[in-house]
C-alpha positions as CSV (number, residue, x, y, z in Angstrom):
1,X,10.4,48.7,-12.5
2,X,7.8,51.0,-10.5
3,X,6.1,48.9,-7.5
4,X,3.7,46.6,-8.2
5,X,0.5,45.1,-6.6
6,X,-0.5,41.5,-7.1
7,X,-4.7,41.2,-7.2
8,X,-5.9,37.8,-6.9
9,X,-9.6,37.2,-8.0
10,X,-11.8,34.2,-6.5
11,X,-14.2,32.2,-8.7
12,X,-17.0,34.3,-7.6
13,X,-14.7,37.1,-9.0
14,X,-14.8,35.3,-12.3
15,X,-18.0,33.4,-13.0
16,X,-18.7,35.2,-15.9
17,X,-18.3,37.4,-18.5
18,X,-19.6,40.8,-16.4
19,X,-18.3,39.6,-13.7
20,X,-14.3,39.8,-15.3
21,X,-15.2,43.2,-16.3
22,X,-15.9,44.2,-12.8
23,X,-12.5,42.7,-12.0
24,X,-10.9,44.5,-15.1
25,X,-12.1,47.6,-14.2
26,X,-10.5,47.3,-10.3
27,X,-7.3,46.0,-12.0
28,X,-6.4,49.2,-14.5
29,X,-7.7,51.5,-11.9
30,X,-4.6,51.0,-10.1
31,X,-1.5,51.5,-12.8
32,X,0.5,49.3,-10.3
33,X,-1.3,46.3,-10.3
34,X,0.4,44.4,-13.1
35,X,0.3,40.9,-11.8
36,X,-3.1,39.2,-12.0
37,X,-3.9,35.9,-10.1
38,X,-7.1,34.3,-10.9
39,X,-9.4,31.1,-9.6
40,X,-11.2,28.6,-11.9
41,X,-14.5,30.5,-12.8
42,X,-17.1,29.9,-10.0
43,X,-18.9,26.2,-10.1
44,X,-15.4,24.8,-12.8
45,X,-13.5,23.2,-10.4
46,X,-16.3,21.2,-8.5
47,X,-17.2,19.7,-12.3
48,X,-13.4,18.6,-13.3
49,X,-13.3,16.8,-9.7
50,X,-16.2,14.8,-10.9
51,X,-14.2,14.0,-14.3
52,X,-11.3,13.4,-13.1
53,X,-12.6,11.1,-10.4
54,X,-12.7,8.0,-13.0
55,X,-15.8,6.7,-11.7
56,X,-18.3,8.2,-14.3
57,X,-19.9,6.5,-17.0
58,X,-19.9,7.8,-20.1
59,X,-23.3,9.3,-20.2
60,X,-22.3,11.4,-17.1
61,X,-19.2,12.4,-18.3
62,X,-21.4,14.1,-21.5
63,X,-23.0,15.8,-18.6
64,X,-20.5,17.5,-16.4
65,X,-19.0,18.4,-20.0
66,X,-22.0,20.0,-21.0
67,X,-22.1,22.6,-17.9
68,X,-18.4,23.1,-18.4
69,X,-19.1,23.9,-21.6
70,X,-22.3,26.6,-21.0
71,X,-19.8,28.3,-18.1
72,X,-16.8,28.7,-20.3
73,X,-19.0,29.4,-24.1
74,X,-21.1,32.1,-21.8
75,X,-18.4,33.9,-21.6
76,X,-16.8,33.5,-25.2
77,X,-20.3,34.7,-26.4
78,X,-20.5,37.7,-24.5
79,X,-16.4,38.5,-25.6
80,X,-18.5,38.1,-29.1
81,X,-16.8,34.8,-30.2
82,X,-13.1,35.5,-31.3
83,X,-11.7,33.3,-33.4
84,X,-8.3,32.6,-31.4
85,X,-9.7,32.3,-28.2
86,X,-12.7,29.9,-29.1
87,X,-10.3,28.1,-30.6
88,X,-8.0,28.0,-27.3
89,X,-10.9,27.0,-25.6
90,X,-12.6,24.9,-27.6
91,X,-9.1,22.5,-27.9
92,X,-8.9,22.7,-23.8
93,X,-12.6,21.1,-23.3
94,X,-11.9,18.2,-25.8
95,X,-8.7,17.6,-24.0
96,X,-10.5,17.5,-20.6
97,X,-13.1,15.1,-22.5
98,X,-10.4,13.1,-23.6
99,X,-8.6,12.5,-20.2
100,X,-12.1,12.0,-18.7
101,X,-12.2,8.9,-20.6
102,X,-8.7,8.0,-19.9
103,X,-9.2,8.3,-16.1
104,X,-12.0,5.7,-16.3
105,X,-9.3,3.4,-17.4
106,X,-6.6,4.5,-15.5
107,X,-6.8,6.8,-13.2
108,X,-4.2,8.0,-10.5
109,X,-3.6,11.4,-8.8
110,X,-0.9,13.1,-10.9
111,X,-3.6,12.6,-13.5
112,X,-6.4,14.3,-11.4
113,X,-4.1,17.1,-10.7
114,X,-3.8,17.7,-14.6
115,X,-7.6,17.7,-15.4
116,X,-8.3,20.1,-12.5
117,X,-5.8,22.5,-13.4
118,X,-7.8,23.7,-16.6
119,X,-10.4,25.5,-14.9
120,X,-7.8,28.4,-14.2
121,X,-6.3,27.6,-17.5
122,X,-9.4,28.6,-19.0
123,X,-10.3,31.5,-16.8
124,X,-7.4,33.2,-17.4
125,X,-7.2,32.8,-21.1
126,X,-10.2,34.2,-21.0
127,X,-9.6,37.3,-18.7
128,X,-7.0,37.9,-20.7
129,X,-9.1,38.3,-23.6
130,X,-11.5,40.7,-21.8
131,X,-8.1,43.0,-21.0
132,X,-7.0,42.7,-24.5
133,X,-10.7,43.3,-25.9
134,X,-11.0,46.8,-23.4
135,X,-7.5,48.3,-24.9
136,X,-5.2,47.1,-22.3
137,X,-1.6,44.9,-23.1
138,X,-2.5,42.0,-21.2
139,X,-0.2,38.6,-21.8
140,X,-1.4,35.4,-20.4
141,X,1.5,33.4,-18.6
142,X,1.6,29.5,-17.7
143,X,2.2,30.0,-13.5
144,X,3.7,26.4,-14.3
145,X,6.8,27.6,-15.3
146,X,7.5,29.4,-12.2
147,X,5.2,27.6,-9.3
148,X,7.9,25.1,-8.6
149,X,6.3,22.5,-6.1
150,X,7.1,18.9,-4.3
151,X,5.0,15.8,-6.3
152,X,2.3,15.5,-3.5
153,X,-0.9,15.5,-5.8
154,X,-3.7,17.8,-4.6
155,X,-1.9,19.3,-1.7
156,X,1.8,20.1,-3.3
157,X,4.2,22.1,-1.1
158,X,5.9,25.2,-2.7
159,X,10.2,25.2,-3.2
160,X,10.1,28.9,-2.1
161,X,13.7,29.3,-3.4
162,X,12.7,28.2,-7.0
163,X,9.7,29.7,-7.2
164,X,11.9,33.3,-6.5
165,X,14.7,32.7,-8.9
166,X,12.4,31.5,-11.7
167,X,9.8,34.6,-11.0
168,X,12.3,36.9,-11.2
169,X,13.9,35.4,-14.5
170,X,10.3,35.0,-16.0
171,X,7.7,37.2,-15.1
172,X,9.1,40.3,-13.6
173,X,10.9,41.6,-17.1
174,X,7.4,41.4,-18.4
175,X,5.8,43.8,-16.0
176,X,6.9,46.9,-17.4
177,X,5.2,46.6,-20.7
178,X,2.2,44.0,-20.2
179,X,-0.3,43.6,-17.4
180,X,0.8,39.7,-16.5
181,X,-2.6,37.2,-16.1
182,X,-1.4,33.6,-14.4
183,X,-2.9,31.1,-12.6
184,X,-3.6,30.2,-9.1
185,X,-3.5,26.7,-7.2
186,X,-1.2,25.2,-9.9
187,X,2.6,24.5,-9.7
188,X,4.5,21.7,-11.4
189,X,6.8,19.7,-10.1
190,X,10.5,19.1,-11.3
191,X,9.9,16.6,-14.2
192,X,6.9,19.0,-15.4
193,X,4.1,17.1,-14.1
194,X,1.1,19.4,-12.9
195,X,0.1,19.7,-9.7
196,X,-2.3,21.5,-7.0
197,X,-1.8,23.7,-3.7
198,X,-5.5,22.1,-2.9
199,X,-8.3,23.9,-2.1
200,X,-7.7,27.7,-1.4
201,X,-4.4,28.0,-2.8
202,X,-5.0,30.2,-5.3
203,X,-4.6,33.0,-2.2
204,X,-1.4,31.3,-1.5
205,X,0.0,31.5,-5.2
206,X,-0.3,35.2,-5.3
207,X,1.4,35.6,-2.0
208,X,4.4,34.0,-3.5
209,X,4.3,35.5,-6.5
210,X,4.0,38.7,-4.7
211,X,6.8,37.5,-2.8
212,X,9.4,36.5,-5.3
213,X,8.5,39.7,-7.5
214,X,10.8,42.7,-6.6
215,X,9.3,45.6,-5.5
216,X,5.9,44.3,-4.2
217,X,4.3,46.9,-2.4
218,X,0.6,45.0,-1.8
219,X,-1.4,41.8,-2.2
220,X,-4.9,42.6,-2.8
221,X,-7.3,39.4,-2.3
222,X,-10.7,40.0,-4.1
223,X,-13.5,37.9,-3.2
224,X,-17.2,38.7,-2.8
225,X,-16.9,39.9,0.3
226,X,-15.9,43.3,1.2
227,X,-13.3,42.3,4.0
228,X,-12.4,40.2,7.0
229,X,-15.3,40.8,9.3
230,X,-15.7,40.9,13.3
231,X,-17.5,37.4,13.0
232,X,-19.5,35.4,10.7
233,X,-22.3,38.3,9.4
234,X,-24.8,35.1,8.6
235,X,-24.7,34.3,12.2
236,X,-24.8,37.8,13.3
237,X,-25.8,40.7,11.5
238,X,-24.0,43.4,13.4
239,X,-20.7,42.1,12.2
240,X,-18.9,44.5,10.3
241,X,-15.7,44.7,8.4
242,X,-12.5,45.2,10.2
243,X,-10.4,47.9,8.6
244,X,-7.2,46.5,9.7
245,X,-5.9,43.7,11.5
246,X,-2.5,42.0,12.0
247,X,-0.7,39.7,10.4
248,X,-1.1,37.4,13.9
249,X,-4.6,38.0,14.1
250,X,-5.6,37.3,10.9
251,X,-3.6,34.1,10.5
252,X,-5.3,32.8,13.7
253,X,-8.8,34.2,12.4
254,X,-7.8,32.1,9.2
255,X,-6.9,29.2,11.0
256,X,-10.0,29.5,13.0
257,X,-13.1,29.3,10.8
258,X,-12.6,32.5,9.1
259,X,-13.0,31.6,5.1
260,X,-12.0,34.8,3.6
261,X,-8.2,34.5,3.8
262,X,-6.4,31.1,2.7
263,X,-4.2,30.5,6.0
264,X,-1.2,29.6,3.9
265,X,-1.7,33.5,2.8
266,X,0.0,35.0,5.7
267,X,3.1,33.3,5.7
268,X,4.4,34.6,2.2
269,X,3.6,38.2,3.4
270,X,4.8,38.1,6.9
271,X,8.3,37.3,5.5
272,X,8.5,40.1,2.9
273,X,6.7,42.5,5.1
274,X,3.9,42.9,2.2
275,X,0.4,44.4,3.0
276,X,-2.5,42.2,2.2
277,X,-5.7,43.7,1.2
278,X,-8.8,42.2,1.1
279,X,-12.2,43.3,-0.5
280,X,-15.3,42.9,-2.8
281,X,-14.8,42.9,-6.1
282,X,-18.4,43.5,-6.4
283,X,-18.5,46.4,-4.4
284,X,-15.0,47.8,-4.5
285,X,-16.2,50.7,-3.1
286,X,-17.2,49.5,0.1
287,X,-13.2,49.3,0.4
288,X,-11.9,46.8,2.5
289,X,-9.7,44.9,5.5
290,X,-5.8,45.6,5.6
291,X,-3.8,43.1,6.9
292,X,-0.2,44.3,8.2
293,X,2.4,43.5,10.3
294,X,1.1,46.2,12.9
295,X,-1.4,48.3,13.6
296,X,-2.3,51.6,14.7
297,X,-5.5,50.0,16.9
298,X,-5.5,47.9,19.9
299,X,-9.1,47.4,20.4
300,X,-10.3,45.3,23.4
301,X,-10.9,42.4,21.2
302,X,-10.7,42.1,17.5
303,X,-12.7,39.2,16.1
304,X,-14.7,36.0,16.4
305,X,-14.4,33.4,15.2
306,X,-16.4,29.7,14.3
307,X,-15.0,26.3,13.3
308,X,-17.8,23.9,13.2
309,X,-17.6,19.9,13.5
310,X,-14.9,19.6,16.2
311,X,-14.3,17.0,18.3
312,X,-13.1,17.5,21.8
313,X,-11.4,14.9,23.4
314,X,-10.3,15.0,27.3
315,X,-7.4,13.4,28.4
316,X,-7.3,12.4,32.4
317,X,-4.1,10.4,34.2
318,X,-2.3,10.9,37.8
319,X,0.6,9.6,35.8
320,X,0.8,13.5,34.1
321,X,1.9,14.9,37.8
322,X,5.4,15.6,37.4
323,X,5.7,13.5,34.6
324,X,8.4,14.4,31.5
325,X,7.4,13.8,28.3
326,X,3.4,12.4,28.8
327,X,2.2,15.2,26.3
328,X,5.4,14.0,23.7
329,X,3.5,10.6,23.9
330,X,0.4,11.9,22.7
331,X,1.5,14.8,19.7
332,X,3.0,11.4,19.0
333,X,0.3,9.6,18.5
334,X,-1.8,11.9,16.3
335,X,1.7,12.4,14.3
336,X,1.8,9.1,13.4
337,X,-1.8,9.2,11.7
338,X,-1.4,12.7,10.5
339,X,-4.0,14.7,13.0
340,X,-3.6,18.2,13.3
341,X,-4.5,19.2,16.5
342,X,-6.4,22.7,16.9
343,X,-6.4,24.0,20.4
344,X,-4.8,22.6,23.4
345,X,-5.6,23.4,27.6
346,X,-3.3,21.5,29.8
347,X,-3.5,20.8,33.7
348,X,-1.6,18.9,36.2
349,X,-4.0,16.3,35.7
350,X,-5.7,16.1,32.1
351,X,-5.3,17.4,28.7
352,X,-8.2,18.4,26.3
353,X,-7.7,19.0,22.6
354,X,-9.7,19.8,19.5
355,X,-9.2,18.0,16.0
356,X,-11.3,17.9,13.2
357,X,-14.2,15.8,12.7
358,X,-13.8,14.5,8.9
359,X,-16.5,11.8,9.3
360,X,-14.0,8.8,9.5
């Protein structure tokens, strides 16, 4: 097996049926990418929430159902309608309907988990079509089968050794012949049962897949925005994409407020060595930002970056001077309500932090 490059397309990437042409197009350009790693289609993933919620009446279910159904039958129109797909389809919405219903009733988070996980379902049965429908030997694989995770609903840890043993049993014979379309965001767990990365994983599924597939030479991360930029280019327009950054950098850019790159991302990569790419899959052209585990420039600085809605506490004792174990006592404390703490200045005298606010 030659090298291969995993692409990973957001739901931007995939809201429709031009759109997953434009994605198409950047995937057989590049006879090496043969593992494709795709989102929900832009706007899907919001509308299962809401059904799987179990707190809609039946009227509103009918209506999220509706635009599910005008997303995913746009794009089966413009494919012209093929009988096996619109079937596929067609059986996948009346199953979401059906467990919309049943979450009213019943509703827990294994079962959330299940009814969010069809959005990429469906966008990659679909992308599949387009491949097959343009000439290309596309095969649609269940990530399930491989994305072994723990049974924490919506925010499932990977078992990285699984996940290898299983890819390389599973998906990597099929590479040679067939360009492989699976899912991001979903796993299963070890009885079967469905579950979620949470929000942003899909990034982190196609780092390891590219991780557990011999021979990975790149991750390429398309999104609808050509790169990792030098700061937020809403805030300020001179910003401009950063051709490449480090592995380091961009994990702390990640961590920091930049929303290109899934923090999680970085981790995968920076144990294989593998070069993350990240660009526009509407203007491929424009190229992109490479992240690697070095880099050729050492520029004075390399980014900015904004989180919004932190809260800064400050911390002030004499007990601190010379004390052991006073900053012990307070990781403690946000441990034991699980608070991740951001940043972190000490002195002999205080201690101020930032944590998120999340409103509660």
């Amino acid at each position: 097996m030659n090298q291969v490059c995993v692409a990973k397309f957001g739901g931007t990437s995939v809201a429709n049926y031009q759109a997953m042409c434009n994605c198409a197009k950047i995937v057989t350009n590049n006879p090496n990418t043969k593992l494709v790693v795709l989102s929900a289609s832009a706007g899907v993933t919001n509308l299962l929430v809401e059904l799987a919620s179990g707190t809609l009446d039946q009227a509103s279910i009918e209506q999220r159902m509706e635009k599910l159904s005008a997303i995913e039958n746009s794009i089966l129109n413009d494919l012209g309608r093929p009988a096996a797909i619109t079937e596929e389809i067609e059986k996948l919405l009346h199953e979401i309907r059906d467990l919309a219903n049943h979450a009213i009733q019943e509703h827990d988070d294994a079962l959330t988990d299940r009814i969010v996980s069809f959005g990429e379902i469906m966008s990659t049965k679909l992308f599949t079509e387009v491949l097959n429908s343009l000439g290309y030997k596309a095969k649609w694989f269940d990530v399930r089968k491989v994305m072994r995770t723990d049974s924490v609903f919506s925010k499932a840890a990977p078992i990285i050794e699984v996940i290898g043993n299983c890819a390389k049993e599973q998906i990597a014979p099929l590479l040679d012949d067939y360009i492989v379309v699976t899912q991001g965001f979903i796993g299963s767990n070890a009885i079967g049962q469905t579950t979620t990365l949470g929000r942003g994983g899909s990034d982190y599924s196609a780092a390891l897949l590219g991780e557990a597939i011999p021979g990975c030479a790149a991750i390429e991360i398309w999104t609808d925005v050509p790169g990792i930029y030098t700061t937020d280019p809403r805030l300020v327009p001179e910003a401009h994409a950063i051709p490449e950054i480090t592995f380091s950098e961009a994990a702390e850019m990640a961590t920091f407020g930049a929303k290109v790159l899934h923090p999680a991302t970085i981790f995968p990569a920076v144990r294989k060595n593998i070069p993350v790419f990240v660009g526009s899959s509407k203007e491929p052209e424009k190229g992109g930002t490479w992240v690697r585990k070095e880099t050729n420039s050492k520029p004075t600085f390399r980014a900015v970056a904004l989180r919004k809605n932190q809260i800064l506490l400050t911390l002030q004792s004499p007990n601190m001077i010379g004390a052991c174990g006073f900053l012990a006592n307070i990781f403690s404390i946000f441990a034991k309500y699980g608070i991740s703490v951001d940043l972190i200045t000490t002195s002999e005298v205080s201690v101020a932090l930032t944590i998120d606010y999340t409103g509660s």
